[in-house]
C-alpha positions as CSV (number, residue, x, y, z in Angstrom):
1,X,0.0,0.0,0.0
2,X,2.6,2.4,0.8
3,X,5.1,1.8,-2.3
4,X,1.6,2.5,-4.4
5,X,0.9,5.4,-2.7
6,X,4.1,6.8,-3.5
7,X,4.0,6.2,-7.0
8,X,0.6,8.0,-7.2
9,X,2.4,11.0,-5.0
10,X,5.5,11.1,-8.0
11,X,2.8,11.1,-10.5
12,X,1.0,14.2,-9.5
13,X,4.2,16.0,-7.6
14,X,2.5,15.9,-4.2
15,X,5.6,13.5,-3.3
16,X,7.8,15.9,-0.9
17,X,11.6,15.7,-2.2
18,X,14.8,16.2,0.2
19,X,18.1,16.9,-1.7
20,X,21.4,16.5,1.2
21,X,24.3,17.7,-0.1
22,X,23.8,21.6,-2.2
23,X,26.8,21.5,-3.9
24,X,27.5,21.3,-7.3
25,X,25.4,18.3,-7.7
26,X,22.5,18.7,-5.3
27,X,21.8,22.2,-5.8
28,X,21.1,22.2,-9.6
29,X,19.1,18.9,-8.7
30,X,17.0,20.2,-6.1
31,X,15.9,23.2,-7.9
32,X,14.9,21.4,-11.5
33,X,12.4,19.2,-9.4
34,X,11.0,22.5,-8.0
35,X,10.4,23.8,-11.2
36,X,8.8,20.6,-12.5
37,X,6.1,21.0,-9.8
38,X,7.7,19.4,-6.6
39,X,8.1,20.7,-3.0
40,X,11.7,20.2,-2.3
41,X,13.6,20.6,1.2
42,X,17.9,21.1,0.3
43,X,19.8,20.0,3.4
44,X,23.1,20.9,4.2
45,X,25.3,21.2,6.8
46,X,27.3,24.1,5.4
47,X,25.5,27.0,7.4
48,X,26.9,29.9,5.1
49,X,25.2,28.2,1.9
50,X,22.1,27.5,3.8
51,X,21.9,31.5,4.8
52,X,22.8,32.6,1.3
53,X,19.9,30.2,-0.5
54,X,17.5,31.7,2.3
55,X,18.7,34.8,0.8
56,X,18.0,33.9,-2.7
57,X,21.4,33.8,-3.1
58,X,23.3,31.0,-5.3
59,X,27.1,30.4,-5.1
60,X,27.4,28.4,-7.9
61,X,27.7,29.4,-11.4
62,X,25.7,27.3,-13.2
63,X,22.8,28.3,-11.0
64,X,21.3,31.9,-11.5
65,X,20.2,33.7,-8.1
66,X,16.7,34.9,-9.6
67,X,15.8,30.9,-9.7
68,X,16.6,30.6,-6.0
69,X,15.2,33.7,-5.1
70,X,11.6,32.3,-7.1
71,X,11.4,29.2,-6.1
72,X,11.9,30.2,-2.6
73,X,9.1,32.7,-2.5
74,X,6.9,30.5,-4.4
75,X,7.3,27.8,-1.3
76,X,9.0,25.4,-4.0
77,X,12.3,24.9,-2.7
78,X,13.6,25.8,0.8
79,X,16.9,25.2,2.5
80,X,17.9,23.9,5.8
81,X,20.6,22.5,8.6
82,X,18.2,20.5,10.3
83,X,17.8,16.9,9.2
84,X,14.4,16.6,11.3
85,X,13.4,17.8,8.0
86,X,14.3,14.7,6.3
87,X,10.8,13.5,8.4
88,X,8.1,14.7,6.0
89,X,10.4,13.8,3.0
90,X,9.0,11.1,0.5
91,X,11.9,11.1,-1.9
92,X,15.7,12.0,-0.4
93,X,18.3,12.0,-2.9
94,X,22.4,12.1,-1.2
95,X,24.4,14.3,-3.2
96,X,26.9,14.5,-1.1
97,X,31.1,14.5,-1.7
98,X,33.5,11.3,-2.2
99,X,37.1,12.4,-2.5
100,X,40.0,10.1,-1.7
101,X,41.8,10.0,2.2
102,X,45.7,11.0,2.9
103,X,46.1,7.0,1.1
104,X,44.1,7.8,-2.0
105,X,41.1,5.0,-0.5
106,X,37.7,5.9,-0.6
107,X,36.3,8.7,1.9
108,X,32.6,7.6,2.2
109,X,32.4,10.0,6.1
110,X,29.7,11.7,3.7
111,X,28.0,9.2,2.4
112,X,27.8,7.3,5.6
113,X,26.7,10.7,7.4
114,X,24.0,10.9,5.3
115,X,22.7,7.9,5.8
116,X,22.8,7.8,9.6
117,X,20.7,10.8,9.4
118,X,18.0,9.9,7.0
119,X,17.6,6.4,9.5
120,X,16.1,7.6,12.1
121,X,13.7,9.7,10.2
122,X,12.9,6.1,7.7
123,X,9.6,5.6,7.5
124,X,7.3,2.6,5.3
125,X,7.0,3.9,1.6
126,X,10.3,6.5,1.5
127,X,12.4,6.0,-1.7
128,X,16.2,7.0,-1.4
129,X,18.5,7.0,-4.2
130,X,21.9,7.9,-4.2
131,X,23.7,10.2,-6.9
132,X,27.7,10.7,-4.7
133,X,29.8,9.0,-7.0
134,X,31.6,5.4,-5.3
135,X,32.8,2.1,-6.3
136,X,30.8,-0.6,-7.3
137,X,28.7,-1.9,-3.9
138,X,28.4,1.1,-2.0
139,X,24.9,1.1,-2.0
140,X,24.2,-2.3,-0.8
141,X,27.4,-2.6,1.2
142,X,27.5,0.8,2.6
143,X,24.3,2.3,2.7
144,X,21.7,-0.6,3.0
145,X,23.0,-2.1,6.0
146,X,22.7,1.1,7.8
147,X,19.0,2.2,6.9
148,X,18.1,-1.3,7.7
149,X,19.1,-0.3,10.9
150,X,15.6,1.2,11.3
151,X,13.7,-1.9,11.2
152,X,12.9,-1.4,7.5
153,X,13.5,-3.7,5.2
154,X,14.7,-2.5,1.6
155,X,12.4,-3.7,-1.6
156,X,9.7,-3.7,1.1
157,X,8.8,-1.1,3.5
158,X,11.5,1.2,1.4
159,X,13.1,1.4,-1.4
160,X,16.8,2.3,-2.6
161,X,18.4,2.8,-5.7
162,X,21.6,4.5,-7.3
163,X,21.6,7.1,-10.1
164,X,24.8,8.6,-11.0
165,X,24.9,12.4,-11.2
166,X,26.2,13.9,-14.1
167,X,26.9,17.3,-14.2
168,X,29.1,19.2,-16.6
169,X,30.3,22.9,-14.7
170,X,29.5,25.5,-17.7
171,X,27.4,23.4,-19.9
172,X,24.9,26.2,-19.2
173,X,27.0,28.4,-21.1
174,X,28.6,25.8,-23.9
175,X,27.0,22.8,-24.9
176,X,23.9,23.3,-23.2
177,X,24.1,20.1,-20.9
178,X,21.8,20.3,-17.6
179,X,20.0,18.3,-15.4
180,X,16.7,18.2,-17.3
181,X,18.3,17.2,-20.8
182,X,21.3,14.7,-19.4
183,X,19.8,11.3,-19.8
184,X,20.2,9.1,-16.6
185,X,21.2,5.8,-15.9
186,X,19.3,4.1,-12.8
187,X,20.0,0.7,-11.2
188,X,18.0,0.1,-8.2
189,X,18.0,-3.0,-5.3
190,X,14.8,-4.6,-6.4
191,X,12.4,-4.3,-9.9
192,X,10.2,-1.9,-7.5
193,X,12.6,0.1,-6.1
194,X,13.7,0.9,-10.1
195,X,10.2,1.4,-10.8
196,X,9.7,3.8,-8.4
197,X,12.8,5.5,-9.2
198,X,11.8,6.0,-12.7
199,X,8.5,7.4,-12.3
200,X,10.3,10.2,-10.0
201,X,13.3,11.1,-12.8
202,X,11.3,11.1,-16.0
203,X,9.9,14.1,-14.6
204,X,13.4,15.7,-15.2
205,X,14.1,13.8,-18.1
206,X,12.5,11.0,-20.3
207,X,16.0,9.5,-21.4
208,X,16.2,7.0,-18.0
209,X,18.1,3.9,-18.9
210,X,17.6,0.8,-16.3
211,X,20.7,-1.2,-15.6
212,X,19.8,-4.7,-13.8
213,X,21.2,-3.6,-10.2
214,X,23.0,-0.3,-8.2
215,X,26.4,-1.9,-9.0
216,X,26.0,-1.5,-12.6
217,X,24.8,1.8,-12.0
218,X,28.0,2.8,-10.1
219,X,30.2,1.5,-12.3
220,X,29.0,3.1,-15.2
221,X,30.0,6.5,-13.5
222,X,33.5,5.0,-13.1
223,X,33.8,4.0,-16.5
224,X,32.4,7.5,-17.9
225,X,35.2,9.4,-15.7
226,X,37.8,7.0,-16.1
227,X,37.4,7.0,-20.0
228,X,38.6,10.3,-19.9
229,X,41.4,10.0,-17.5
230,X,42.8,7.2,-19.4
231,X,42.4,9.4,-23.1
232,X,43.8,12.6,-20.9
233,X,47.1,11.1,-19.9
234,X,47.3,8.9,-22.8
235,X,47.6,12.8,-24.9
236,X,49.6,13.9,-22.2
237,X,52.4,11.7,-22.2
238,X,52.5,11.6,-25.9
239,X,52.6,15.7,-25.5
240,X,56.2,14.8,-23.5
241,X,57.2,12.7,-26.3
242,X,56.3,15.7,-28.6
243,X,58.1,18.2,-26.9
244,X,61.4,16.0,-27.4
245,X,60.9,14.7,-31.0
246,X,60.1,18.4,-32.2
247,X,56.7,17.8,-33.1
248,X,53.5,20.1,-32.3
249,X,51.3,17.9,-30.4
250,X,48.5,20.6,-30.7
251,X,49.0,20.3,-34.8
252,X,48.7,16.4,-34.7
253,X,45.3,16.5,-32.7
254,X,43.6,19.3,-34.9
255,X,44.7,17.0,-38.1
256,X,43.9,13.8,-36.5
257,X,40.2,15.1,-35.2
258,X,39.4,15.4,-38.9
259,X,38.4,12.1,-39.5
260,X,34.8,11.9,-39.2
261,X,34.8,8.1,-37.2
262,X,37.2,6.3,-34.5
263,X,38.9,9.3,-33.2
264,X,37.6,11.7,-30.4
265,X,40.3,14.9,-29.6
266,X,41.7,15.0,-25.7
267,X,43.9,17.7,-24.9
268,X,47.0,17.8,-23.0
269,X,47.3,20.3,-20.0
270,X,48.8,20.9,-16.6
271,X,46.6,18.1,-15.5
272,X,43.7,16.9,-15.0
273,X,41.4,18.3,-11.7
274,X,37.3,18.4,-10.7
275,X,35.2,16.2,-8.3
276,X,35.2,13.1,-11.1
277,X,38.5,12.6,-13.4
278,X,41.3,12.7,-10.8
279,X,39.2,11.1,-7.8
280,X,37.5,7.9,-9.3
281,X,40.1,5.7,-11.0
282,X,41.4,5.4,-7.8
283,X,37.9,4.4,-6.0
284,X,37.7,1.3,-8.7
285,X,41.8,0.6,-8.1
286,X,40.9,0.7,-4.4
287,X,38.0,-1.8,-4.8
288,X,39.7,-3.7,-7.3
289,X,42.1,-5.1,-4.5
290,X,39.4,-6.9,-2.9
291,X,39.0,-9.2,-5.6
292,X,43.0,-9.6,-5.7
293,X,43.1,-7.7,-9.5
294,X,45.4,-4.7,-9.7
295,X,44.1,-2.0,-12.3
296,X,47.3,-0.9,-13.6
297,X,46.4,0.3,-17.0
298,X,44.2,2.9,-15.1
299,X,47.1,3.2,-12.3
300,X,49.3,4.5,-15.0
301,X,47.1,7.0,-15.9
302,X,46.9,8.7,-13.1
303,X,50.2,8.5,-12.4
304,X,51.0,10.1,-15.7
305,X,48.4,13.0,-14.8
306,X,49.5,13.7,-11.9
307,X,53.1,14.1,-12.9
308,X,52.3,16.7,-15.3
309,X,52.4,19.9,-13.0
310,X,55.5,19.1,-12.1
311,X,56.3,18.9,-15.8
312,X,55.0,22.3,-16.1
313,X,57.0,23.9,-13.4
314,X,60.0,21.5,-15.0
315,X,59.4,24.0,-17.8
316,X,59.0,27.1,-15.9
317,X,62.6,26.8,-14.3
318,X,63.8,25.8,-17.5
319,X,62.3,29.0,-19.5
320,X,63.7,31.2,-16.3
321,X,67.2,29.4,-16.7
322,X,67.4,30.4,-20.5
323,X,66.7,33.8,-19.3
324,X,69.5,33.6,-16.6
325,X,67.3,33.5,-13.6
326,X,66.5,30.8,-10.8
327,X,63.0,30.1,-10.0
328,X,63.8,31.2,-6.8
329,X,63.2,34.9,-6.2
330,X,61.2,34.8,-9.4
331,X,57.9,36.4,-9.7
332,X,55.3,34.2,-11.6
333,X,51.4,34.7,-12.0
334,X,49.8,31.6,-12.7
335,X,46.5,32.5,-15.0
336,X,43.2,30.2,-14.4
337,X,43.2,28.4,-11.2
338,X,39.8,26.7,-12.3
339,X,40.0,22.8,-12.7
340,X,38.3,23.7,-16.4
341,X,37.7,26.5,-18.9
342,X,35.2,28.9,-18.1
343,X,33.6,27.5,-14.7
344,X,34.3,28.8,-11.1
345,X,34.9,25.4,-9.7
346,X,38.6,25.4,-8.7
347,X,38.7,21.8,-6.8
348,X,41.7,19.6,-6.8
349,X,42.9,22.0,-9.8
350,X,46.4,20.7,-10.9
351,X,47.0,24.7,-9.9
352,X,46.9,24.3,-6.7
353,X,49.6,21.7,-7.2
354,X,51.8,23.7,-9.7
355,X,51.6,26.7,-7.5
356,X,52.7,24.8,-4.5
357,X,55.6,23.4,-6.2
358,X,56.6,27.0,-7.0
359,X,56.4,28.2,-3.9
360,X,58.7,25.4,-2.7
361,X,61.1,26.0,-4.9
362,X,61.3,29.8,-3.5
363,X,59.1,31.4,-6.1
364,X,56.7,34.8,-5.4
365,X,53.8,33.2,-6.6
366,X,50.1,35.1,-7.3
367,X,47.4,34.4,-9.8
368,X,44.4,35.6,-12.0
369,X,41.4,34.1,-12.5
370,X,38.1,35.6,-13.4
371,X,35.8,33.2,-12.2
372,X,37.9,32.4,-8.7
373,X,38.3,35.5,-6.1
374,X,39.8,33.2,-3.8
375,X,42.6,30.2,-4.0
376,X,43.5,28.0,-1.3
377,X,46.6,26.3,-1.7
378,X,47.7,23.4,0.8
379,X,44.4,21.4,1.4
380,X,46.0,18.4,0.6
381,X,48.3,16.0,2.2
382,X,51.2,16.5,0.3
383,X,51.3,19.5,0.1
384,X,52.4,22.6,3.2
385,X,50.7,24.6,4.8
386,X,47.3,25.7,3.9
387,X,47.6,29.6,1.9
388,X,45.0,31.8,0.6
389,X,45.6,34.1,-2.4
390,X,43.7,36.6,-3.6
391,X,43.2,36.9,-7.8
392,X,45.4,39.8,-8.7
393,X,44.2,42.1,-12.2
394,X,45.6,41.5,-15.4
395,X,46.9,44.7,-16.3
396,X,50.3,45.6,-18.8
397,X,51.1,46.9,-15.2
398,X,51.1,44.0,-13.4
399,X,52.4,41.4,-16.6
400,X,55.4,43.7,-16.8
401,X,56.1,42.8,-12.9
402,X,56.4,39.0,-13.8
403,X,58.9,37.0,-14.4
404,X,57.1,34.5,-16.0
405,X,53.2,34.2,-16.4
406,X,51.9,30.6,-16.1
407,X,49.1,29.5,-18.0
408,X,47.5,26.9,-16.6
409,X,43.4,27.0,-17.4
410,X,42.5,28.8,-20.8
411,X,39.1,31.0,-19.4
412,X,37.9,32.4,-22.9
413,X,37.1,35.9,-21.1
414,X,41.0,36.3,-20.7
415,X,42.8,39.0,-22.8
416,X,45.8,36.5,-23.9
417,X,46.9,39.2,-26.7
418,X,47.9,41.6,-23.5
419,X,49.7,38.4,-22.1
420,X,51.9,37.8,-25.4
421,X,52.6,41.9,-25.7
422,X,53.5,42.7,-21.9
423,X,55.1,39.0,-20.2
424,X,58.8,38.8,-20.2
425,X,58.0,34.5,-20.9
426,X,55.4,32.7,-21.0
427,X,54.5,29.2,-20.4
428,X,51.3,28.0,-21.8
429,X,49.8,24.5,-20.8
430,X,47.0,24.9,-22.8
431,X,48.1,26.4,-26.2
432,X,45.8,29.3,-25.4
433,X,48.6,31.3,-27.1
434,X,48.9,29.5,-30.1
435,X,47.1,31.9,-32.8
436,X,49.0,35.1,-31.4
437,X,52.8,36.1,-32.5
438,X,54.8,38.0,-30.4
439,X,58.0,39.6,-31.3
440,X,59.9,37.1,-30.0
441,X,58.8,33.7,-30.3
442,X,60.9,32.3,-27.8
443,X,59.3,33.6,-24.7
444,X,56.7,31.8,-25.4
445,X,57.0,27.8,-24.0
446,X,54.1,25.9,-24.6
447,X,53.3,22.0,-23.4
448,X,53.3,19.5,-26.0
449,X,55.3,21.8,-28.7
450,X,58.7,22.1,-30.0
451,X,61.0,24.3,-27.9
């Protein structure tokens, strides 16, 4: 009776959805079901985003304020700390973050969080699905033993299911990709829980593909991310090779992307940075080990992308020793601390990496980036102590100050032609330079391109 009853509330949108976790994921979630028609409670612990969605206020970029500020009067969408909230929820969705530990294993304190708070609120008919992306198992290893907790059994009294979020930071302003149009793939414990699951996310979308269990559904985020890791460094160790054998890797690509089948173009870059790409080849490596398999084709991928900051600054000292200078003492603005071109999401950027190399190494280090006002360096284990910068302005003023400027994410809104005319050298990791001629061609170093 109660699993009908739900289905009946996700037809009509009287069901009451709970999104935990507002971040990149839940927030952009949460709102699209409260423009399709639903009531939705966002619950996070973070009290300043909680206070600025109150205030109609969004902090992230793919979400415009006025939406927040609407839906909020129009009793659609509300936000709270509270997880007593999570009571009167029909639906609850965990959105919630799953970086890597100082050992590069799994983190799941979110995940788990979550789920201790929505069981004691469980109640007969509640449907929870779970977006955070995990290894293969989570949500019958992790998450089902501890809402069964309750009483409840799951596929009877409840139901659970994983869906994999897939969100792409500045589709809204390039290809158009959002949480209403990405099609989603859904794998839940039993045929009802899927069911149910369904009949809730055709209302964002009517692309919902059904995979035969959660496990599936988890890996299939794996795969998607790990793709593009493995094509990533794959480019960027060839963009080593390139640099030695004399041979513009940048060239090869845009001639090699002209066949119209079997080829898709990766780029090479300063590394590779986000919530997905650098985080979730080492979930499967990590879960791999329990079945006595070692992943090293995907090992070797990550270890290739994470040695490419220090390739960068490899290159930085080397541009500063043609130019008789050490990198210590030396003045260096790293442009585009973002994790990708033209967003304002700036986690595990390899920046934060290359600029605390430099700063190891003795450098003066500051940055510009238009979409990041502030850049904490040091959050990570390997790395010192925790630093904030604040962006400096690009001005002829300020270039001229540099000894070297550093690009290391190519934002579209940044005036590279005033870069090429007013840097004494500059090293590009992302050929952002490559249409404009200075003077002097030689203070320009780009990655992947003859010397």
């Amino acid at each position: 009776m109660a699993s009908e009853n739900l289905q009946s509330k996700i037809e009509n949108k009287t069901a009451r959805v709970a999104v935990i976790g507002l971040g990149y994921v839940g927030l952009p979630l949460a709102l699209e079901f409260a423009r399709t028609g639903f009531t939705v409670i966002g619950v996070d612990i973070d009290a300043r985003k909680v206070n600025a969605l109150r205030a109609g206020t969004s902090y992230i970029q793919d979400v415009p304020s006025a939406d927040v500020a609407r839906l909020g009067q129009e009793k659609k969408f509300s936000a709270t700390e509270n997880f007593d909230a999570l009571r009167d929820a029909d639906v609850m969705f965990i959105c919630v973050p799953t970086p890597f530990d100082r050992m590069k294993a799994p983190d799941l304190s979110a995940v788990i969080a979550a789920t201790e708070s929505i069981a004691p609120h469980l109640r007969a008919g509640q449907l929870i699905i779970l977006q955070s992306t995990t290894f293969p198992g989570t949500t019958e290893e992790v998450c089902l033993p501890i809402l069964e907790k309750s009483g409840l059994r799951a596929g009877k009294e409840f139901h659970l299911a994983f869906s994999p979020e897939r969100i792409d930071p500045g589709a809204t302003s390039s290809a158009g990709w959002s949480v209403k149009n990405t099609p989603k793939v859904l794998g839940g414990l039993t045929p009802r829980c899927t069911e149910l699951a369904k009949a809730l996310l055709i209302h964002l979308t009517p692309q919902v593909h059904i995979v035969s269990s959660p496990r599936v559904a988890e890996m299939t985020k794996l795969l998607e991310n790990i793709f593009r890791a493995v094509n990533i460094a794959l480019v960027n160790e060839l963009a080593l090779l390139m640099e030695r054998m004399h041979i513009d890797i940048w060239e090869v690509i845009d001639a090699a992307k002209t066949k119209p089948y079997g080829f898709m173009p990766f780029y090479p870059g300063a590394g590779v940075g986000g919530h997905c790409i650098p985080v979730d080849p080492y979930y499967l490596s990590w879960k791999a080990r329990e079945h006595d398999f070692v992943t090293r084709f995907i090992e070797l991928a990550a270890e290739i992308n994470e040695g490419m900051p220090y390739h960068l600054v490899k290159l930085v000292s080397d541009a500063l020793n043609r130019a008789g200078k050490a990198v210590q003492k030396s003045r260096v603005l790293i442009v585009g601390v973002a994790f990708k071109r033209d967003v304002d999401d700036a986690r595990n950027s390899p920046a934060e990496r290359v600029i605390e190399l430099l700063l190891a190494r003795g450098a003066t280090v500051d940055y510009h980036d238009p979409y990041v006002p502030q850049f904490a360096v040091g959050a990570n284990v390997f790395q010192r102590a925790r630093t904030l910068f604040e962006s400096r302005a690009l001005t002829a003023e300020n270039l001229r100050a540099m000894d070297v400027v550093v690009i290391v994410t190519g934002h579209r809104a940044v005036d590279y032609q005033l870069i090429v005319e007013n840097a004494r050298l500059i090293v590009d990791a992302v050929n952002a330079t490559a249409e404009l001629t200075p003077a002097d061609a030689r203070r320009i170093v780009r990655v992947g391109a003859p010397m």
